[in-house]
Structures are given as C-alpha cells and as structure tokens.
C-alpha positions as CSV (number, residue, x, y, z in Angstrom):
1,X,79.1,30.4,-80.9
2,X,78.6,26.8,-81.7
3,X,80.7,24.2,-83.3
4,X,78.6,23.9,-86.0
5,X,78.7,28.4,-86.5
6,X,82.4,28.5,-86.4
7,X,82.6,26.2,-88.6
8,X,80.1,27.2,-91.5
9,X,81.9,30.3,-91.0
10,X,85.6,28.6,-91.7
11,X,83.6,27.1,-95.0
12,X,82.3,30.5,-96.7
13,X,86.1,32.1,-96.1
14,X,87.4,28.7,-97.5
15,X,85.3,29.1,-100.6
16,X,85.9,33.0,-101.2
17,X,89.5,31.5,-101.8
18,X,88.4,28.7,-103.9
19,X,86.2,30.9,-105.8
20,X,89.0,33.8,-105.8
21,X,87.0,36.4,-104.1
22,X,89.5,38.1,-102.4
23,X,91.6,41.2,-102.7
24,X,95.9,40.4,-102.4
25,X,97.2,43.3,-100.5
26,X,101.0,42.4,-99.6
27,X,103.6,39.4,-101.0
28,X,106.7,38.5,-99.1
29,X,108.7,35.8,-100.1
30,X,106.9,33.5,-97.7
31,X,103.2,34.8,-97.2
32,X,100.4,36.5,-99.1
33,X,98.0,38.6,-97.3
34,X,95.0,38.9,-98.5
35,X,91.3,40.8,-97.8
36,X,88.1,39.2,-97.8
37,X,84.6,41.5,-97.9
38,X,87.4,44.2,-97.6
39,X,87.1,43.5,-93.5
40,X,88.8,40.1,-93.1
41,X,92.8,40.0,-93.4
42,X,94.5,36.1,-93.6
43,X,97.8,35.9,-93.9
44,X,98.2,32.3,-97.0
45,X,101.7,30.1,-96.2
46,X,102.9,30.1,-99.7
47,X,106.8,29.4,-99.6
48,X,106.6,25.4,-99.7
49,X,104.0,24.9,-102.9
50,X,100.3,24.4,-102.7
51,X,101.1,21.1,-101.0
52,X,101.5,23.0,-97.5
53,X,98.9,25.9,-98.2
54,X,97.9,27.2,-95.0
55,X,96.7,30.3,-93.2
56,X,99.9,31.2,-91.3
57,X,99.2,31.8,-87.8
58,X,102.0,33.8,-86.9
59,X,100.8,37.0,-88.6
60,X,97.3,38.2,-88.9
61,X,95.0,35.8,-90.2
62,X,91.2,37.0,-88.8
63,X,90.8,32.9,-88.5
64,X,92.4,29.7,-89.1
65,X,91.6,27.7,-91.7
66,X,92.1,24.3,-92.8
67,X,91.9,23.2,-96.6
68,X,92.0,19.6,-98.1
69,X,94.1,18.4,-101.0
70,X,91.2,19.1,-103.0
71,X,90.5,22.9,-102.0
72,X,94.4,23.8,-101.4
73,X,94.7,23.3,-105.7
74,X,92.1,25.1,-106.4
75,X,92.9,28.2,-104.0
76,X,96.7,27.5,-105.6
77,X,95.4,28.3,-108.7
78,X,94.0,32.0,-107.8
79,X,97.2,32.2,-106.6
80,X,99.4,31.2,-108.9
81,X,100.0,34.0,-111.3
82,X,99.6,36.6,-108.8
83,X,102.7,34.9,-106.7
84,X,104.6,34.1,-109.8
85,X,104.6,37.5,-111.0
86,X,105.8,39.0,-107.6
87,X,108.9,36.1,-107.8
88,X,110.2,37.5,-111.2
89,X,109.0,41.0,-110.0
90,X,109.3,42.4,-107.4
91,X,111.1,39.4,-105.2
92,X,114.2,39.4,-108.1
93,X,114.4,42.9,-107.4
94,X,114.9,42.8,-103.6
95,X,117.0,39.7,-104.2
96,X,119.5,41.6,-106.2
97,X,119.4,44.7,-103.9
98,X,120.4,42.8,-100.8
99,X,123.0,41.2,-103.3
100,X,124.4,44.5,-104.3
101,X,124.3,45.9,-101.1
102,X,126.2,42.8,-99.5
103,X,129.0,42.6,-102.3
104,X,129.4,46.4,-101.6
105,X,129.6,46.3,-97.8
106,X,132.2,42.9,-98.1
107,X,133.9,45.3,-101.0
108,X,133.9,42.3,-103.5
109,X,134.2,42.7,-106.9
110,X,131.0,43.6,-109.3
C-alpha cells in the first residue's frame, strides 16, 4: 500500500465519525467501541473531553487515526449524548455497586 492509500483510507473512517455513521457497541468509563460497515472495530479515548479524542491504541482499534481540532468536535458531538447517557446510566449504576460492595466488605455503616 502507498502513503497516499493508507491514508485516504484513515480519511473515509475519519468522516464515518464526523458524519456519525457508526454503530456504539460497548462504553466503559474510559473508551467507546464502536463498528464501522459492521466490519471495522475502533476503540474512541473518551475519558479526558473531546480535547484528547483519540483512537486508543491499547485495545482494538482496526487503525489509528488522527483527528484535528476541527473534526475531534464534530465526532464529539455524535458522541455526546450517547456517552452522557451511559454516565447517568449505566456508569452511576456500577459506581454505586462497587460502592456498596466496598462499604459491605469494610462493614461500614449504610
């Protein structure tokens, strides 16, 4: 593959996020993963804003991509509601499991 290939290819992924064409299948508290064309997994770096929106290489992310300050808002905003969502969700509810779980095991006081 050339430069130029790999790099047109990094482009169409980048605007299936900015055009929210994509398919969320797990949150954490840290990381969205998400489907593109139902082949192509990326794992999104979400915990520190849209200011350091990233693919997060640690996990499975079929490539890494790189956005601007322009393109990391507007895939933010696809995001958004979706994340927030899970955070008063789902992410309060494990929060407050692990909470009840710990003051039970340290035999504190409810």
């Amino acid at each position: 593959m050339t430069k130029e290939t790999i790099l047109a290819v990094q482009e169409y992924f980048k605007q299936k996020l900015i055009n929210g064409e994509f398919e969320i299948k797990e949150f954490s508290q840290y990381v969205i993963h998400i489907v593109i064309d139902k082949d192509f997994d990326f794992a999104l770096w979400v915990s520190n804003g849209s200011d350091r929106l990233r693919t997060y290489e640690g996990e499975d992310s079929f490539m890494k991509l790189i956005f601007n300050e322009k393109e990391k808002k507007s895939v933010w905003k696809n995001l958004d509601k979706p994340l927030a969502d899970f955070k008063n969700g789902d992410l309060h509810s494990q929060k407050l499991a692990a909470y009840e779980n710990l003051r039970k095991e340290l035999n504190l006081p409810s």
